[in-house]
N, C-alpha and C positions, 0 to 999 in steps of 0.2 A: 772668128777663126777657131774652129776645133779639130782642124787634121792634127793629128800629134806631128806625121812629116812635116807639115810646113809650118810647123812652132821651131822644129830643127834645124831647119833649114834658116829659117826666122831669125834664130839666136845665132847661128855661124856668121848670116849678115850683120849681125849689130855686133861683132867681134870677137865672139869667143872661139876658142881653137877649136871645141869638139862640145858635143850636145849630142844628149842620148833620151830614153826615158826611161821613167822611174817609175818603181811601184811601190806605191804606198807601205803596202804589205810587207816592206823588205825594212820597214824603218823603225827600228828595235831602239828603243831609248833606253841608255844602261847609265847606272848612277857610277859607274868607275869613270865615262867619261865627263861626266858632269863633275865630278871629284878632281879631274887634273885641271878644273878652274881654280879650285881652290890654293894652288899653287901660285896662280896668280902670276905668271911667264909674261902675259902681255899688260900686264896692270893697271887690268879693268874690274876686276871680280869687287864687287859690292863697291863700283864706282860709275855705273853706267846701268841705264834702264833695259838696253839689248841683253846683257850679261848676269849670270846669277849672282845675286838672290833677284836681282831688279826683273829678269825676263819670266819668273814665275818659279815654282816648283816642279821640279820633273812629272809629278801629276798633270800640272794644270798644264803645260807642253805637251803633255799626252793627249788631254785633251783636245786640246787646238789640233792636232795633228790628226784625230780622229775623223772619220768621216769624208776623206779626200780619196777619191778612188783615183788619180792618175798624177803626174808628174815628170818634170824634166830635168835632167842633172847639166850643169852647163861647168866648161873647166876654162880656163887661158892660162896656157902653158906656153914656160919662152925656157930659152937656152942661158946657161950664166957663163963667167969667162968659170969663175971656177966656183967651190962649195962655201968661199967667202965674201961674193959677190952682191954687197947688199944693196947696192943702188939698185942693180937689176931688179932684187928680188922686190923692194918699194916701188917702181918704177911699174912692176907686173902688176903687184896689188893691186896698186889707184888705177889702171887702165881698168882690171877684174872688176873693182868695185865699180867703175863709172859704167861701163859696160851694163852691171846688172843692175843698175837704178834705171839706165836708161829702158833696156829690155822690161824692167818692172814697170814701166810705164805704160808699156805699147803690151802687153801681157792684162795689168790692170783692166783695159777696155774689154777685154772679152770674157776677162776672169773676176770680177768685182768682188769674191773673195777670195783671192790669190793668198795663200803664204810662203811668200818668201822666206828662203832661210839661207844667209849670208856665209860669206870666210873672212872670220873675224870679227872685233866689235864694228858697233854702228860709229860711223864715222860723221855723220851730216856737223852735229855742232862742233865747235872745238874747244866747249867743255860741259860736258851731259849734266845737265838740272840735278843727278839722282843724287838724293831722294829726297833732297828738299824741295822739289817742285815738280808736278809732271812733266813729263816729256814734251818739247815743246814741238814734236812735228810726229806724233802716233803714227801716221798714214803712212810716212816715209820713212822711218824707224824699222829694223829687221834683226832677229837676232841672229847670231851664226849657228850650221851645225853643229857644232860641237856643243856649242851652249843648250841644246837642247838635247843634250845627251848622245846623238849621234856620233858611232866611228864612221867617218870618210871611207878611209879606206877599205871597211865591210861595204857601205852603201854603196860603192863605186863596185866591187867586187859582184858583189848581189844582184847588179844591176848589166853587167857585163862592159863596163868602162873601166880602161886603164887608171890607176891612180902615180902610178910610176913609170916616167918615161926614160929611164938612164940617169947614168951620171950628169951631174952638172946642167939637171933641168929642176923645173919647179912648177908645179900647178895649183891655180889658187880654185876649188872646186864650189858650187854653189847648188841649190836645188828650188825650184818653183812647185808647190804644190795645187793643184789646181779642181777645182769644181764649174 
């Protein structure tokens, strides 16, 4: 399957609210956002192989990103009661992330070098080997935008997708790059 429509249409069936595509060319990796890892806000930074330093050096992501001429941005966006709403917002997530493993699967078959790149860390184990041992599932391991330097909210922009839908909403947004 190579229509870009029916990869959109594809991903709306397996549950994301909106899917658009994306151009490679729009995917500018800047070290200030690889920098707000270092804050370490979700308390994976140099604890996890998705996340830096484990997902590689903003070069070596540069890399990997190199050479992909098309892609698709995928978001699942829900409503909250309000802006401190965090079951919602957990609740979005894990549906977000189960959505895009499963999409990654059915993607994989026509894309054998697909890279995914997630919202948020890798979740698969429930506690990542790094870095005392490899990763113990590579294939299915993904790291997020942001780790890879990526602003969302340029890419979403860049690409002509909403990143912000009003108050009291939330969107967990993800990207497939494809060959």
């Amino acid at each position: 399957m190579t229509n870009i429509d029916d990869l959109l249409n594809l991903a709306k069936e397996h549950g994301f609210t909106h899917a658009g595509t994306l151009d490679p060319d729009t995917l500018v990796l800047m070290p200030e956002v690889r920098d707000m890892c270092l804050a370490n806000t979700c308390g994976q930074y140099d604890k996890n192989w998705s996340c830096p330093p484990g997902c590689g050096t903003l070069d070596e992501c540069r890399q990997k990103v190199s050479g992909y001429h098309s892609g698709i941005l995928v978001q699942t966006m829900g409503e909250l009661e309000d802006s401190m709403d965090f079951e919602t917002m957990m609740e979005l997530e894990q549906r977000h992330k189960k959505n895009f493993m499963e999409f990654r699967c059915i993607l994989a078959e026509s894309f054998p070098r697909l890279l995914p790149l997630g919202a948020g860390a890798c979740t698969l184990c429930k506690e990542c080997t790094y870095p005392a041992k490899p990763c113990r599932f590579p294939e299915k391991s993904m790291s997020s935008m942001e780790a890879y330097g990526l602003l969302v909210t340029q890419i979403c922009t860049d690409n002509g997708m909403k990143y912000y839908y009003g108050p009291d909403t939330l969107a967990y947004t993800s990207c497939f790059l494809l060959e």
